[in-house]
C-alpha positions as CSV (number, residue, x, y, z in Angstrom):
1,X,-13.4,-70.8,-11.4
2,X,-17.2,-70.4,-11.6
3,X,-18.6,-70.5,-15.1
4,X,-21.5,-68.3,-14.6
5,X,-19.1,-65.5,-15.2
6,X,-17.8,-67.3,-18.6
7,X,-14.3,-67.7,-19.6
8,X,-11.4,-65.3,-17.7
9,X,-10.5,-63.8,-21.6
10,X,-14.4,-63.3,-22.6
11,X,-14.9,-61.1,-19.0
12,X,-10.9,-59.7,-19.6
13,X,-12.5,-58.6,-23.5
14,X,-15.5,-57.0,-21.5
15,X,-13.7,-54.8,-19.1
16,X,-11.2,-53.9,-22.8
17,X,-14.4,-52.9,-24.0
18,X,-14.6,-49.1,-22.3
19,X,-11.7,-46.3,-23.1
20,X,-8.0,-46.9,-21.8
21,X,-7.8,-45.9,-18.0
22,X,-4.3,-44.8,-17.8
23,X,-2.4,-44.6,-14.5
24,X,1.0,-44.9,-15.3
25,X,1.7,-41.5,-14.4
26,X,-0.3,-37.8,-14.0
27,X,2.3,-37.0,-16.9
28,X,-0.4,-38.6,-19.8
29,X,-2.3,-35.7,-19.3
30,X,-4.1,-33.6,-21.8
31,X,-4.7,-29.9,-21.2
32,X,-7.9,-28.5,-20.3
33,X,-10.5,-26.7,-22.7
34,X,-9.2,-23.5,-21.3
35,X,-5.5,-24.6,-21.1
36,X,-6.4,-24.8,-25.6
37,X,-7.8,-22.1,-25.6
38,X,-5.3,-19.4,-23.6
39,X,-2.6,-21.4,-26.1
40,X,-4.6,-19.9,-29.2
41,X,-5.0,-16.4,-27.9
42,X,-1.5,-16.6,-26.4
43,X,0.2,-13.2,-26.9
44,X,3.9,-14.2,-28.0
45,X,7.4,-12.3,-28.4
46,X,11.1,-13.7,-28.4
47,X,11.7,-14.9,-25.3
48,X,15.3,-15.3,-25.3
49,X,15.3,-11.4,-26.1
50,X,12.7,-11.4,-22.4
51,X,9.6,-10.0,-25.5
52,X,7.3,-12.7,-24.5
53,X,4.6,-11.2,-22.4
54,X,3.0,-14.5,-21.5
55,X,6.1,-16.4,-20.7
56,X,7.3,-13.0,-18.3
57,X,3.4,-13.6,-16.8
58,X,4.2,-17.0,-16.2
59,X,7.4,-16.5,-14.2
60,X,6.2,-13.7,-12.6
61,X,3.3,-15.2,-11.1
62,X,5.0,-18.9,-10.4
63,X,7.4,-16.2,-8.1
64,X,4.5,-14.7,-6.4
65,X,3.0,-17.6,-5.3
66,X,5.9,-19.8,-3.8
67,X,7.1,-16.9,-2.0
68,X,10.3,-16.2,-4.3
69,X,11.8,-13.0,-6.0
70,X,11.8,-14.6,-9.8
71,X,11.3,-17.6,-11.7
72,X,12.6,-19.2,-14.6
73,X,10.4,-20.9,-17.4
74,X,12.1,-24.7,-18.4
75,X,10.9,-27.2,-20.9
76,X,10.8,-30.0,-18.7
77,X,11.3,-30.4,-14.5
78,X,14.9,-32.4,-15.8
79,X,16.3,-29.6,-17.1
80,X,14.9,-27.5,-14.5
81,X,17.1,-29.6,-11.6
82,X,20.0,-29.4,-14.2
83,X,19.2,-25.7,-14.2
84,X,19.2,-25.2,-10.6
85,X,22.3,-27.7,-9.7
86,X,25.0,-26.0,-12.4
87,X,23.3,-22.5,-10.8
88,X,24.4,-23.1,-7.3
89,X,27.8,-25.1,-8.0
90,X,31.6,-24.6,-8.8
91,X,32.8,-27.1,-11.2
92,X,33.5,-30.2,-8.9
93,X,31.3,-29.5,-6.1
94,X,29.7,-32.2,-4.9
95,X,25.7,-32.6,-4.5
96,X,23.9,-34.4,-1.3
97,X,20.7,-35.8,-2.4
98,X,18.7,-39.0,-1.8
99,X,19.8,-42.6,-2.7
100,X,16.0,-42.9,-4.1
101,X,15.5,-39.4,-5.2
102,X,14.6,-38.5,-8.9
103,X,17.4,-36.3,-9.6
104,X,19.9,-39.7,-8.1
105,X,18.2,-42.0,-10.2
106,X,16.6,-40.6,-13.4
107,X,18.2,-38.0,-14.4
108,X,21.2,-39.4,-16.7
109,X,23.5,-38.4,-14.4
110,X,23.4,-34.2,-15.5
111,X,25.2,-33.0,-12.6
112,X,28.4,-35.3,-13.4
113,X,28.3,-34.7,-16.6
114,X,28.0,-31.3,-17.5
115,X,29.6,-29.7,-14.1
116,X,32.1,-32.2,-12.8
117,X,29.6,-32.7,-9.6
118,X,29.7,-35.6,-8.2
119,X,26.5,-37.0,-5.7
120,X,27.1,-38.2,-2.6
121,X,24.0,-40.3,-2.1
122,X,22.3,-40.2,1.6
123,X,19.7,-43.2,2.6
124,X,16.5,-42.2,1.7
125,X,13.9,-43.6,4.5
126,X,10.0,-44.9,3.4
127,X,8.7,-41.5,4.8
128,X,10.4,-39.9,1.8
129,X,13.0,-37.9,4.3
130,X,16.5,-38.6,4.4
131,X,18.8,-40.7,6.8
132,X,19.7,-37.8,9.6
133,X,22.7,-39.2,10.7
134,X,23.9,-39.9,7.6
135,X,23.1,-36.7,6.1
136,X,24.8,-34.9,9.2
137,X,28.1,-36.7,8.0
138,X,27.7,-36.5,4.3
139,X,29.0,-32.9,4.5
140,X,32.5,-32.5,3.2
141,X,35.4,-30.2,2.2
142,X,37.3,-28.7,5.5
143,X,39.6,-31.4,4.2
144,X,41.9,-30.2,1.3
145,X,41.9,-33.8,0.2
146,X,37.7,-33.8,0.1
147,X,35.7,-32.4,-2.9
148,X,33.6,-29.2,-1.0
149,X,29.6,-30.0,-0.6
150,X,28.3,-27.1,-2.5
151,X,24.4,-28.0,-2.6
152,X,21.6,-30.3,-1.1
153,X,19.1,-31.7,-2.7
154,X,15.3,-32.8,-1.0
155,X,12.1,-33.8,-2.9
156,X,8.8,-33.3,-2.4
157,X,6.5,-35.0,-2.9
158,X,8.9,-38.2,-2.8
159,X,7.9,-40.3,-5.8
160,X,9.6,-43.3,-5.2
161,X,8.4,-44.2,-2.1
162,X,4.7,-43.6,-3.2
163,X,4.2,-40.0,-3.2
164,X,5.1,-39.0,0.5
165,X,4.6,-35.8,1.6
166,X,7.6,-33.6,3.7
167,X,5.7,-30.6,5.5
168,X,7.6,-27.5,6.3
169,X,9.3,-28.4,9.9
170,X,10.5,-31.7,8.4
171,X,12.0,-29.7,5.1
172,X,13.4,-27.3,7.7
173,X,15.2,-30.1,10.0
174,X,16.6,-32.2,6.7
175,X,17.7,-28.3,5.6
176,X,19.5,-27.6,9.0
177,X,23.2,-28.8,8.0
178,X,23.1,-27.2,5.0
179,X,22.2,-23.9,6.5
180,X,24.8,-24.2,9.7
181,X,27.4,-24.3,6.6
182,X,26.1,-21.7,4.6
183,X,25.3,-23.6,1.7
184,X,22.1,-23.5,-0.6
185,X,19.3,-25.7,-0.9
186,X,17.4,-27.2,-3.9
187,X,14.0,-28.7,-3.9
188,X,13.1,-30.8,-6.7
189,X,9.0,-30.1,-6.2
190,X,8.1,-31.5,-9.3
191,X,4.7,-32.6,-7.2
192,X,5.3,-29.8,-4.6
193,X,1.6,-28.6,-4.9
194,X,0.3,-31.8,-4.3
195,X,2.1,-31.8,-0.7
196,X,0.6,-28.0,-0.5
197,X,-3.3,-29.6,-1.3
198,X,-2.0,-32.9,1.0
199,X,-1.1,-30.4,4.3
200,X,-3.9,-27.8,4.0
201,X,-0.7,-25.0,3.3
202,X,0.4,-22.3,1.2
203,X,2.9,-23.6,-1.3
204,X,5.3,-20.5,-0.1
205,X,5.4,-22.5,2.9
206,X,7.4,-25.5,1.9
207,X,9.0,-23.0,-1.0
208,X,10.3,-21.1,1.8
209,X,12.3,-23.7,3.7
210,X,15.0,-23.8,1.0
211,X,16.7,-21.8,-1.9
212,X,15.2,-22.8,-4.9
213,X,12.2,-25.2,-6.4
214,X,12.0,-27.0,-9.6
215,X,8.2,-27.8,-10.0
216,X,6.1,-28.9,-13.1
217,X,3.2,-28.0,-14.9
218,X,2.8,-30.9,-16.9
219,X,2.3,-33.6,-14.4
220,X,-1.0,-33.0,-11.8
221,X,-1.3,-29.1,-12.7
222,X,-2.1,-30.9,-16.2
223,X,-0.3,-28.5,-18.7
224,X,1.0,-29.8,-22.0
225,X,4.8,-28.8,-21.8
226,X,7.4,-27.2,-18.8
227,X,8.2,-26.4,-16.1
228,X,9.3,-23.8,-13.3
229,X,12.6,-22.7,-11.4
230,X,11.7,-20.2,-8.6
231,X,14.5,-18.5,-6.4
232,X,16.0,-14.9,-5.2
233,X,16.6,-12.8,-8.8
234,X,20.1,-13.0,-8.7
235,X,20.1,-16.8,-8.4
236,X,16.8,-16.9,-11.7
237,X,19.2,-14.4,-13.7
238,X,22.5,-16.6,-13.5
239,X,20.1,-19.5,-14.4
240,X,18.8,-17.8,-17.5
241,X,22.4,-18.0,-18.3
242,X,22.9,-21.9,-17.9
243,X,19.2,-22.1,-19.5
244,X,20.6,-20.9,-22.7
245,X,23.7,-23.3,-22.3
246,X,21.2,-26.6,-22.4
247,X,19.3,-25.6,-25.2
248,X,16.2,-24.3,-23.3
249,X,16.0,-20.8,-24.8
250,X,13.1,-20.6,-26.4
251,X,11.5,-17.7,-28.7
252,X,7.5,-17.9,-28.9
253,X,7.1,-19.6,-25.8
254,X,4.0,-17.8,-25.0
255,X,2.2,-20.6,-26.9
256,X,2.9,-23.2,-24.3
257,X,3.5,-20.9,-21.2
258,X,-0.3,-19.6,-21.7
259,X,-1.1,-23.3,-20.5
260,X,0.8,-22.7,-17.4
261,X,-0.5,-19.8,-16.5
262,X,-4.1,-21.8,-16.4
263,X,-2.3,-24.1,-14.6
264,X,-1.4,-22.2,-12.1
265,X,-4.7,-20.2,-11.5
266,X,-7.1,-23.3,-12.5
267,X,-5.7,-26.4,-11.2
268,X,-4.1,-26.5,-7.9
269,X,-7.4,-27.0,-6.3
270,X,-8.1,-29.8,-8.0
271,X,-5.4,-32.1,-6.9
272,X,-7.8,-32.6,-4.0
273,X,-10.0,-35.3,-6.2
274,X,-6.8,-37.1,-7.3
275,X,-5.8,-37.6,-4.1
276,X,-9.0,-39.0,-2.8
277,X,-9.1,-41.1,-5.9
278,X,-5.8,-42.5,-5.3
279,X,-6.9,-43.2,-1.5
280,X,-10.3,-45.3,-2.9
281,X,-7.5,-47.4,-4.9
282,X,-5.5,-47.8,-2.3
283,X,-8.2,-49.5,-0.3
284,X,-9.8,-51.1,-3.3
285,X,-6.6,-53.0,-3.6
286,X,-6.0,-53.7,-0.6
287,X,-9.2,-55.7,-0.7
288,X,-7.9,-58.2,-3.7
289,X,-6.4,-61.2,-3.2
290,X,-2.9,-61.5,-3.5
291,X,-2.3,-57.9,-3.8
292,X,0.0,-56.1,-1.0
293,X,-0.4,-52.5,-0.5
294,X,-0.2,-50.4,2.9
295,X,-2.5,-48.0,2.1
296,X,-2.4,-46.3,5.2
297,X,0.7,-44.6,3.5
298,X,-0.9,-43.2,0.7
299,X,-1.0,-39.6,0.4
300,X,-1.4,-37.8,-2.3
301,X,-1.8,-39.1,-6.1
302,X,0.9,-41.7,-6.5
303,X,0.8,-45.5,-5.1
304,X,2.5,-48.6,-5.4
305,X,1.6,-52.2,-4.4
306,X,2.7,-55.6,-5.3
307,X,2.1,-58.9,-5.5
308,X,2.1,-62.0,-3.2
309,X,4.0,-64.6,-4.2
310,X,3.0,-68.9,-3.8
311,X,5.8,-68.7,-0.8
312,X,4.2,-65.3,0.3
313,X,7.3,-63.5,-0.5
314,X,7.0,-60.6,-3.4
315,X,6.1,-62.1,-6.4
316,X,6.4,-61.4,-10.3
317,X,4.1,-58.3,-11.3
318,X,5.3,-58.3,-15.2
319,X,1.7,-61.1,-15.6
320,X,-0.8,-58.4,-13.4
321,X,0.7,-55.7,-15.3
322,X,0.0,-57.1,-19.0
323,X,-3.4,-58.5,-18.0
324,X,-4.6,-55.1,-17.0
325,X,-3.2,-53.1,-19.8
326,X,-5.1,-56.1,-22.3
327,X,-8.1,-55.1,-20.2
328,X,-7.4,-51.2,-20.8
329,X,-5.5,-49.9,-17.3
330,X,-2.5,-48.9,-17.7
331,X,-0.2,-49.3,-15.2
332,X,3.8,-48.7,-14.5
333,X,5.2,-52.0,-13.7
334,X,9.2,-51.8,-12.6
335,X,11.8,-54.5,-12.1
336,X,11.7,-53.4,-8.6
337,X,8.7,-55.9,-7.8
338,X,6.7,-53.0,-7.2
339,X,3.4,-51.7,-9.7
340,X,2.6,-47.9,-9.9
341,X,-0.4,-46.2,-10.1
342,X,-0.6,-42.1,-10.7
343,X,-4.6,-40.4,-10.3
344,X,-4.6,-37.3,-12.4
345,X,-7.0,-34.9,-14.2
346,X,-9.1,-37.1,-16.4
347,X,-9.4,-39.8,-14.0
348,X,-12.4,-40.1,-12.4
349,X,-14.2,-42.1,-9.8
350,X,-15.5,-44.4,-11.7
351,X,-12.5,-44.9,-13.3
352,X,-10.9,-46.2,-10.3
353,X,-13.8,-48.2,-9.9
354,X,-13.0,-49.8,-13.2
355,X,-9.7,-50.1,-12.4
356,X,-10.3,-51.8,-9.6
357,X,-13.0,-54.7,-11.5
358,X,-10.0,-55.5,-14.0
359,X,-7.1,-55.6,-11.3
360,X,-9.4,-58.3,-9.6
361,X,-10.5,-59.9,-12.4
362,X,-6.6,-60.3,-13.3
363,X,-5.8,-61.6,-10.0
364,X,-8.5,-64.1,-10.0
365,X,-7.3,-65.1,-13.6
366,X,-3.8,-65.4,-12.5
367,X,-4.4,-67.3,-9.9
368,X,-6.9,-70.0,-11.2
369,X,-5.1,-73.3,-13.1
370,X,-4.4,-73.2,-16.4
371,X,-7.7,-75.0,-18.5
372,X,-10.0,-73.4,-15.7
């Protein structure tokens, strides 16, 4: 290692030097000036009683632009799913989703435990869509010895496999069994206006391909708390009801809901400039030795990329992971041999460009022999 550049933990202290870039997820947030200041004027009532004239705004207008008859204001897109799932279901019906979707994997298991549901997991491919032949025989319950399929689940964007976006004929064709049985469709959408920014469409589009959304305020739209259920009124008004069940009735609500309402109207457009700075990292990474990304697959916010192995097979990303964070990126390293990396509000070009000095200064320190 050359020593015009010093030793790899004096440059490692330099790039510490500047505030934390943090990219583990568009969840880290903070709201916006105006986001503080709509909280503060907030007018407020009891919700639970329907008195809160912010949190009615809210729903009203999260309706309105996904295409829907009513939403529902939830304190988080987990209890949102939960909401929607126990909404659509008997007690015992089972729920198709993805093997590699949000609501299969991280969301301590809801469906099971509170409604008896078991999932029936389908394959879920790189593009984010789901296994078609497999999902055409995942259907079940003409069988008295079956549990009945009462609901399936899509996501979008897919965050597991890096973001993906499903546009409106894809929704429609992973949709299709679900409608030739007559039974209801959920979308998890906790990113779903990122896809909307990603296609150039309306979000009423995608919303319109199924029966109800879940999407979030406090991830890209960059609102402190919640998030929104949108569907026809009857479905919203029997969700009010399991609301209440979990805990989610909430009295002053206003305070928080003002936030979303700035969301809606402020920050969509936005989401733009986190996708092209997710892009730049893409590319910037791809240019680093020993780190494997495709980043012609990157397409909105969220990325992931790993690293190369001595063999060339995936190697350890724990070491890449800690050296950044000691340099001041934060990343979200999983046990999956995979790194993620989430562009949100507050990251900025030159962030990236930050990002990208440490990530190669950690690979060139991880690679070089120890007393270099």
């Amino acid at each position: 290692m050359s020593s015009n550049y010093g030793s790899y933990e004096a440059r490692i202290g330099a790039l510490a030097s500047g505030e934390k870039i943090d990219l583990r997820s568009d969840t880290v947030t903070h709201p916006s000036p105006n986001m503080r200041e709509a909280m503060y004027r907030a007018e407020v009532g009891d919700d639970v009683y329907g008195e809160d004239p912010t949190v009615n705004q809210l729903e009203e207008l999260a309706a309105v632009m996904l295409g829907k008859e009513a939403g529902l204001f939830v304190a988080s897109g987990t209890m949102g799913n939960a909401v929607s799932m126990l909404t659509h279901c008997r007690r015992g019906d089972e729920i198709i989703m993805g093997d590699r979707s949000h609501t299969y994997l991280y969301e301590v298991g809801g469906p099971a435990r509170l409604n008896g549901s078991a999932t029936r997991p389908v394959p879920t491919l790189a593009d984010g869509t789901l296994d078609r032949e497999r999902l055409a025989r995942a259907f079940q319950g003409d069988d008295i010895h079956e549990a009945r399929t009462g609901l399936l689940c899509l996501e979008d964007t897919h965050n597991m496999v890096g973001g993906r976006v499903l546009s409106p004929e894809t929704l429609r064709e992973l949709a299709a069994p679900a409608r030739a049985r007559n039974l209801p469709v959920h979308m998890d959408g906790a990113r779903v206006f990122n896809a909307a920014v990603a296609l150039g469409v309306p979000v009423s589009a995608l919303a319109a391909e199924v029966d109800s959304v879940q999407f979030c305020l406090s991830k890209g739209l960059s609102a402190p708390v919640g998030s929104m259920v949108v569907g026809s009124r009857a479905f919203i008004d029997e969700g009010r009801r399991v609301r209440k069940l979990l805990g989610g009735g909430m009295r002053q609500a206003g305070i928080i809901a003002a936030a979303g309402i700035i969301a809606l109207n402020e920050m969509v457009d936005r989401l733009a400039d986190d996708h092209v700075n997710a892009k730049k990292l893409a590319d910037g990474l791809a240019e680093i030795p020993g780190i494997t990304i495709a980043p012609e697959t990157v397409e909105t916010n969220i990325l992931f990329f790993g690293v190369r192995g001595e063999d060339g097979a995936a190697g350890d990303v724990t070491p890449l992971v800690t050296a950044a964070a000691q340099a001041g990126v934060l990343l979200s390293g999983g046990d999956d041999g995979r790194i993620r990396a989430v562009t949100h509000y507050g990251i900025s070009a030159d962030d990236i460009e930050r990002a990208l000095s440490v990530l190669a200064e950690a690979m060139r320190g991880l690679a070089a022999p120890v007393g270099a």
